[in-house]
N, C-alpha and C positions, 0 to 999 in steps of 0.2 A: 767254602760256602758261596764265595760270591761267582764263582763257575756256576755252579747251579741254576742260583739266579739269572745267571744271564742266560744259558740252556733254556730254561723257563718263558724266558720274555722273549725269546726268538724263537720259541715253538709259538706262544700268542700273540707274534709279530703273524706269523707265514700263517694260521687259523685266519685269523681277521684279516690281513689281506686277499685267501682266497673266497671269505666269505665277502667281503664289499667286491672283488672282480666279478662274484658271481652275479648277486645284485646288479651289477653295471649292466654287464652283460646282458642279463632277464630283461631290464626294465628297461631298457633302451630301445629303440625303433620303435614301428606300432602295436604299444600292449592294447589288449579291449578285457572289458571283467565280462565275466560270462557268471548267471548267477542259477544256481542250481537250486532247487527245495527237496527238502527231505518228505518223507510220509507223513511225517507228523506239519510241516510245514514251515518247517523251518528252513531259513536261506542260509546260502554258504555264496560267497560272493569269491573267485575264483580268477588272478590276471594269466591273461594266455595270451600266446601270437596267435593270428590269424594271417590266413593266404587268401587270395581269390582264385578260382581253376573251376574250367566247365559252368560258367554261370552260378556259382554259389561259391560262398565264404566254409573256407574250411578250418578245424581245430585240428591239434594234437596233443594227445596223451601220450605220455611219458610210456605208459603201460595199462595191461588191463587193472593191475592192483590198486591203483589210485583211488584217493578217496572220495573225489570231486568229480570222477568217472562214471564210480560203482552207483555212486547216488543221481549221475546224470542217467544212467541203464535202468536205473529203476523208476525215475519219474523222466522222463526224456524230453517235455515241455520245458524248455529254458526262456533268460531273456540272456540278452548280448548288449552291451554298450561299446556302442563303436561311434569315435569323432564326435561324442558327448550325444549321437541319438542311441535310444532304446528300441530294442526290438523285438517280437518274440518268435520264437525258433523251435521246429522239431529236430531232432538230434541224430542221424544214422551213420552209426560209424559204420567203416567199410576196408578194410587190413588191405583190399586188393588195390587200394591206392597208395598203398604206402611209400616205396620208391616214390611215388610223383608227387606229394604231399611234402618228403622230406627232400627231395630236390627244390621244390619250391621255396619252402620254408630256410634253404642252405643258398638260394640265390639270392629272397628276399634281406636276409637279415642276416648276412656273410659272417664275419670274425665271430658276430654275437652265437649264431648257431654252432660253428666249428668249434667256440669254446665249451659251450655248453655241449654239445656231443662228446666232447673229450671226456667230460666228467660221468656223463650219463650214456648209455650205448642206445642209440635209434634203432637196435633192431626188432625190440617189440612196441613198439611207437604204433599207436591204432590212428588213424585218423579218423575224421567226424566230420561230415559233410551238413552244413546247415540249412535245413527247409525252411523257408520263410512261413511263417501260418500266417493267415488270415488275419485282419485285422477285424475287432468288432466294429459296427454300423451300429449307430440306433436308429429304430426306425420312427420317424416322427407322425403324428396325424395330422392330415391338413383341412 
C-alpha cells in the first residue's frame, strides 16, 4: 500500500511542478491584460505577451478556438494595459504574419516561449496586429 502512495504523490509531485513551470514561464517578461467585452457587456480581462513589429503592438493566440479570441472577433474594440497605461485598440488579426509574430515573440521572451511552445504547437497561432483608435476629445465652449 504504501507503494501506491508514493506512485501518487510523485504523479502530484510532476502535475504541480509542470503547472507552477508553466505559470513561471507565462507570467515572466512583459505580460499586458488585454480586456475583451462580450455582447451582452461583459468583460473578460485576458494576460498575453505582446511584440512591437511595423509600427504597432502585436498579440497572439494560441489558436482560432480560444475563448478570449472568439469574443475579441465578435466585438473587436478592446482596451490593452501596457506598463500600467490603458488604451483602446481595434483588433485585426492577420495569419500572414505568423512566422514574423512567432519569430519575434521567440526572440522576445526566449526559454519562456520555447517552453511554452513545447507544450502548445505555434502552428496555428493567429496573430493580432493592434490599431490604436482614437481617443475621445470633448469639445469645450468658449
Amino acid at each position: 500500500m504504501k507503494w501506491w502512495i508514493r506512485i501518487l504523490g510523485g504523479l502530484f509531485g510532476v502535475v504541480l511542478l509542470w503547472q507552477v513551470s508553466q505559470m513561471i514561464a507565462s507570467e515572466t517578461g512583459e505580460v499586458v491584460v488585454v480586456t475583451t467585452r462580450a455582447a451582452d457587456g461583459s468583460t473578460r480581462d485576458t494576460r498575453l505577451w505582446v511584440v512591437d513589429y511595423d509600427g504597432s503592438a502585436w498579440l497572439r493566440a494560441g489558436g482560432d478556438t480560444s475563448g478570449w479570441y472568439q469574443q475579441m472577433l465578435a466585438e473587436p474594440e478592446i482596451e490593452l494595459e501596457r506598463d500600467g497605461t490603458r488604451a483602446r485598440y481595434t483588433v485585426q488579426p492577420d495569419v500572414t504574419q505568423r512566422h514574423r509574430v512567432n519569430t519575434l515573440m521567440r526572440d522576445k521572451y526566449a526559454w519562456r516561449d520555447a517552453y511554452i511552445s513545447f507544450l502548445f504547437s505555434r502552428d496555428d497561432a493567429v496573430p493580432i496586429r493592434l490599431v490604436p483608435r482614437p481617443t475621445e476629445q470633448k469639445n469645450e465652449a468658449t
